[in-house]
N, C-alpha and C positions, 0 to 999 in steps of 0.2 A: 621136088619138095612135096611132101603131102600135107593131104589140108586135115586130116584127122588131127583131132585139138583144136583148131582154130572154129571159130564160128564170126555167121554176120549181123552184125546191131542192125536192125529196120527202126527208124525212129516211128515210133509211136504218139498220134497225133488222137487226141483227146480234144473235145471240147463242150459246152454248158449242153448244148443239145444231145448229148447222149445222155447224161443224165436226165435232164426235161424230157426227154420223149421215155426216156426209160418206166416201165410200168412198177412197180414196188409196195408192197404190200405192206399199210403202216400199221401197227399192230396199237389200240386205242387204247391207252391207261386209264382205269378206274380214277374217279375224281377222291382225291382224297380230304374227306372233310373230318372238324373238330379234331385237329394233331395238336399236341402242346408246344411240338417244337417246331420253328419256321423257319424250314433246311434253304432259304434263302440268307441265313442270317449269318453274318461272316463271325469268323471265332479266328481271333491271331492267338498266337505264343512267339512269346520274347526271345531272344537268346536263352542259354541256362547260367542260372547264375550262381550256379552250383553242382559239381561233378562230384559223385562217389559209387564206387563199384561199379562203371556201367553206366548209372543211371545217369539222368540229366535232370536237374530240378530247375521250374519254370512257370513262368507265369501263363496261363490262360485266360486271354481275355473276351468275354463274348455276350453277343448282346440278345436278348430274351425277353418277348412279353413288355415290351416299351421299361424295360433295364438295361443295367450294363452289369453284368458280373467278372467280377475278377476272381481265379483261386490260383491256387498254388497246386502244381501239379508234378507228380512223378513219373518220365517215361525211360521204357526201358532199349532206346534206340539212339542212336549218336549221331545217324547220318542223316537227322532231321536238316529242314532250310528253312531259315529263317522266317516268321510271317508266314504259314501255311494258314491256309484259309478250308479247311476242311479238316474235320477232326483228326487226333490221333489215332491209331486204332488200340495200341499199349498203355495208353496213358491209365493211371492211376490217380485219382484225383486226392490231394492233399487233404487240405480245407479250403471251404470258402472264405477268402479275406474279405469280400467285400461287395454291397450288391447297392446302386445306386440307381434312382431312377436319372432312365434317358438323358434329357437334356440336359442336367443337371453332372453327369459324369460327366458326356462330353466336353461342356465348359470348364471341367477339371482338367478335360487332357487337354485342351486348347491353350488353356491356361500354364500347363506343366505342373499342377496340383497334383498333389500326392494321394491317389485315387485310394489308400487305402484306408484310410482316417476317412474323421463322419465330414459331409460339407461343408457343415455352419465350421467346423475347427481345423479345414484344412490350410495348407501352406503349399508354397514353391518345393520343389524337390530342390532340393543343393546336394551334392556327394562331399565326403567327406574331404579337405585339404591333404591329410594323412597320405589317403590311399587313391585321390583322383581319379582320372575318367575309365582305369585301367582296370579291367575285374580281375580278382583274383583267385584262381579256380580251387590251388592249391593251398587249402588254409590248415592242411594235418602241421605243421610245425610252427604252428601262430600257436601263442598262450591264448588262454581263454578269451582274455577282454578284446585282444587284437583278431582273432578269430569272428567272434562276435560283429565287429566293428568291420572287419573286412566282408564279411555276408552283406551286412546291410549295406554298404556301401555297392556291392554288387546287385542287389535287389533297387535301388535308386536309377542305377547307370541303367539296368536291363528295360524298365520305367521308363524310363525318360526317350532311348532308343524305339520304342512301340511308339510310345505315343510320337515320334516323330514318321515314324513308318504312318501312323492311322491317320495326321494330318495331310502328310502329303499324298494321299491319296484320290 
């Protein structure tokens, strides 16, 4: 029998000390002062609550400068996950729906307040009876009013889902 092809495993025996004694050369980053944005600051997006051509339309939600910003955002990638906590690099930003200081959102999302409306006027999110907890991606053969009605009802449910992701955190 020949041994050409075959080969032998040596297990390989690693431990903290080879690292620790290891010598490694850290290389010092400039401090970085007066940035506007504080790349500590976590930024989710929702599910999409809305599919066309490609795109996925979604919320981003992110917090800034003792705010909370929501906007409505266009990316052009599908095999996004859930809750990413690091920017898109495609995204398109819609518009901003809505920018609320700090603690003042939060107690909106804790509440299940509909972060898009002002404080003093907001309310509980409820989704529609109609169209329930289910979103509906495909709305090209809804008449106008039920189209309509089916978005927002998808923009509630995507809402409601973040803000139970940002609580249970």
């Amino acid at each position: 029998m020949s041994n050409q092809g075959s080969f032998s495993i040596e297990p390989l025996e690693l431990n903290d000390n080879i690292f620790l004694d290891s010598e490694v050369d850290f290389v010092e980053l400039p401090e970085i002062e007066n940035m506007d944005v504080d790349i500590s600051s976590p930024v989710y997006y929702s599910y999409p609550y809305y599919v066309f051509n490609g795109c996925d339309y979604q919320y981003k939600l992110s917090f800034e400068n003792g705010f909370l910003k929501l906007e409505e955002v266009k990316t052009n990638d599908s095999e996004l996950s859930l809750h990413i906590s690091s920017e898109i690099d495609n995204e398109k930003s819609i518009c901003i729906v809505k920018e609320h200081e700090l603690e003042q959102g939060l107690q909106m999302i804790e509440k299940q307040y509909d972060i898009r409306e002002d404080y003093e006027n907001s309310h509980k999110i409820e989704t529609d009876p109609k169209w329930g907890d289910i979103l509906q991606l495909d709305i090209s053969k809804f008449n106008k009013t039920d189209a309509s009605s089916a978005l927002e009802n998808n923009k509630k449910i995507v809402l409601l889902d973040l803000y139970n992701y940002i609580c249970n955190q």
